[in-house]
C-alpha positions as CSV (number, residue, x, y, z in Angstrom):
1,X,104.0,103.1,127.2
2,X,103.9,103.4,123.3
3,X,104.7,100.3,120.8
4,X,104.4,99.2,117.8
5,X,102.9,95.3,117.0
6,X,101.9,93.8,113.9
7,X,98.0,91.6,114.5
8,X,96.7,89.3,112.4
9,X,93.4,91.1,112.2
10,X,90.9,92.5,109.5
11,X,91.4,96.3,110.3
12,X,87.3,96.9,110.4
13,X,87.9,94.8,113.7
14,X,90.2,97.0,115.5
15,X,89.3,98.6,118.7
16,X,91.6,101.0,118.5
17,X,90.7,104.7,118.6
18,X,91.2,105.3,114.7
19,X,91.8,103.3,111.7
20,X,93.9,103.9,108.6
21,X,92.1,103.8,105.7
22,X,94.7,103.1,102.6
23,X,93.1,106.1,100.2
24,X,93.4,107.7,97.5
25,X,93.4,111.3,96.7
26,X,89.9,112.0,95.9
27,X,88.9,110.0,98.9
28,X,86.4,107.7,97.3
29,X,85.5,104.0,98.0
30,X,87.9,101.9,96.7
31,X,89.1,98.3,96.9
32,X,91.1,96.4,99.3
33,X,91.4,97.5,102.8
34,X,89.5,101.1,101.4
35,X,86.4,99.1,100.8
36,X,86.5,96.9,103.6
37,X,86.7,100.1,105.6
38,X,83.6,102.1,103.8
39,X,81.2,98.8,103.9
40,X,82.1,98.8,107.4
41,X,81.8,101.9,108.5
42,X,78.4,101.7,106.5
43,X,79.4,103.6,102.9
44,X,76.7,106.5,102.4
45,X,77.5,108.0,105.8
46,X,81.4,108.1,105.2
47,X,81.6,108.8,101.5
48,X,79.3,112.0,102.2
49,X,81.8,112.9,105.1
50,X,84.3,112.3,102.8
51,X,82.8,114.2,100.1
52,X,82.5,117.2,102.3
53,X,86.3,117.2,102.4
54,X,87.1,116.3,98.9
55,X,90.7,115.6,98.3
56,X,93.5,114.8,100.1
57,X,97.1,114.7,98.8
58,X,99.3,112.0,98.4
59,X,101.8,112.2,101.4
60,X,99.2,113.6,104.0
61,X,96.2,112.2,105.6
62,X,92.5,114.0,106.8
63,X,90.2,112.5,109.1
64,X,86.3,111.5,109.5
65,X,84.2,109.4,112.2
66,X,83.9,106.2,112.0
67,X,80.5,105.6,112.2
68,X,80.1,101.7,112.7
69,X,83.4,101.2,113.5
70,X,84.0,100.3,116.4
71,X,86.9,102.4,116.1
72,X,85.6,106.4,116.8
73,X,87.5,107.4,113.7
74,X,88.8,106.8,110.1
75,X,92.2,108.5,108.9
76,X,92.3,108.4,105.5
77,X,96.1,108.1,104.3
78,X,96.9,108.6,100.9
79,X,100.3,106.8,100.2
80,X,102.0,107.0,97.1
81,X,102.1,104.7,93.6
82,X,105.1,102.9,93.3
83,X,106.8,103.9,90.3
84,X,110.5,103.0,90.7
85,X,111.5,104.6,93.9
86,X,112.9,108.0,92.0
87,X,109.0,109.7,92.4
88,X,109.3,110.6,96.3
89,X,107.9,107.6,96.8
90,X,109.3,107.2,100.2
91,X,109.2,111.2,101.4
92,X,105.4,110.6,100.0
93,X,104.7,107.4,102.4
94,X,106.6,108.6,105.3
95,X,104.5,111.8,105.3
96,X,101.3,109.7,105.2
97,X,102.1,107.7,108.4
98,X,103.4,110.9,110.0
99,X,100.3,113.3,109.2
100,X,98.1,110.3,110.3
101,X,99.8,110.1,114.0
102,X,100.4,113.6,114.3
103,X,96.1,113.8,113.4
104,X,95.7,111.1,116.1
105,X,97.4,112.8,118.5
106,X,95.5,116.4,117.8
107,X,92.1,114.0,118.4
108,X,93.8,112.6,121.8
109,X,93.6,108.8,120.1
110,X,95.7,106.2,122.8
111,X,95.4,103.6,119.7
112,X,95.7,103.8,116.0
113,X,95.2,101.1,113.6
114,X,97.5,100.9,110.1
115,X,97.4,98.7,107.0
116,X,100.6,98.4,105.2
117,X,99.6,101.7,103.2
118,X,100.8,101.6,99.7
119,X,102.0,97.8,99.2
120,X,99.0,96.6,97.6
121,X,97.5,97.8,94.3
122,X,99.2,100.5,94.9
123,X,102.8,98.5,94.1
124,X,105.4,99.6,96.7
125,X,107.9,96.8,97.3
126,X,106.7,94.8,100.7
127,X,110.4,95.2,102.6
128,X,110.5,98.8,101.7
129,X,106.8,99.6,102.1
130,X,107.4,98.0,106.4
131,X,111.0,100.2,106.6
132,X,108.8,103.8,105.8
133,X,106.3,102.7,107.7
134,X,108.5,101.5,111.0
135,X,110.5,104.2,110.9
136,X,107.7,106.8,110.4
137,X,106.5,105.3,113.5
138,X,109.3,105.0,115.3
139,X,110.4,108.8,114.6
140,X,107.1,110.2,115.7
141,X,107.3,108.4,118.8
142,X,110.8,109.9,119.6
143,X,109.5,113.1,118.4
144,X,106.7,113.4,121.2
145,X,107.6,111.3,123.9
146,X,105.2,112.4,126.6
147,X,102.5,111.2,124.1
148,X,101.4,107.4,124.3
149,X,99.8,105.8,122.1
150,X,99.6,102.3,120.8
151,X,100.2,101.3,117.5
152,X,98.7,98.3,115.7
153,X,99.6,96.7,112.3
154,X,96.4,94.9,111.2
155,X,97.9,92.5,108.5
156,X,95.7,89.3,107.1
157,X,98.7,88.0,105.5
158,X,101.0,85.5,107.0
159,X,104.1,86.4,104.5
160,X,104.0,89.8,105.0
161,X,103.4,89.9,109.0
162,X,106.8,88.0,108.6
163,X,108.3,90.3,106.4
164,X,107.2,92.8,109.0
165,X,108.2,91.6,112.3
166,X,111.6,91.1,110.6
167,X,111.5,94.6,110.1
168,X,110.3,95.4,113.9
């Protein structure tokens, strides 16, 4: 049976079968929930895997093992910058999500791991940032219902697990 929960959790601890690493086009370390992911996964091993890739667009999502994860893989979702809502912003994220699940599902993942992609330094608005993300979600799991899979929100941050499970 597939659902969708929101866990107070670092996402490096996640035993799901994939993580979602919040990323950025050319697929380098970053900060945040990016860097926390490359220092865990140990950062030579999945820079060069990522550097054998080399780009990935905003709106889509490519994948790489996870190395010392315990989760077998990284998906590395590149959500969009905030920049007023008139950009695609929300086409962009909503593709992000659904390329990630649609990658979990053609790597026969039962559990995938999120962050909230794009509401940190990336600026999208925390209530709008958990409706994309939801109904991303929600819509690939009516989309392939004979496919179960379990979907977890790792979120360190009481506010926005609030915000969140509001939105669930």
């Amino acid at each position: 049976m597939s659902d969708i929960r929101i866990q107070n959790i670092s996402i490096t601890d996640l035993a799901t079968d994939a993580i979602v690493n919040a990323a950025n086009e050319g697929l380098w370390a970053g900060g945040g929930v990016c860097g926390a992911i490359f220092r865990a996964a140990g950062h030579d091993r999945l820079q060069e895997a990522c550097n054998k890739i080399g780009h990935c667009d905003t709106g889509s999502a490519v994948i790489t093992p996870g190395f010392r994860l315990k989760a077998k893989y990284v998906i590395h979702a590149v959500g969009p910058v905030w920049r007023g809502g008139n950009d695609h912003e929300p086409e962009l994220l909503y593709g992000a999500y659904y390329r990630a699940l649609e990658l979990a599902k053609e790597n026969s993942c039962a559990s995938i791991g999120f962050p909230l992609i794009s509401a940190g330094i990336f600026g999208y608005p925390l209530e709008k940032a958990w409706e994309v993300a939801i109904k991303a979600c929600r819509d690939f799991l009516a989309a392939h219902p004979d496919y179960d899979i379990e979907i977890v929100f790792a979120v360190l941050d009481e506010r926005i697990i609030k915000v969140g499970q509001g939105k669930l």
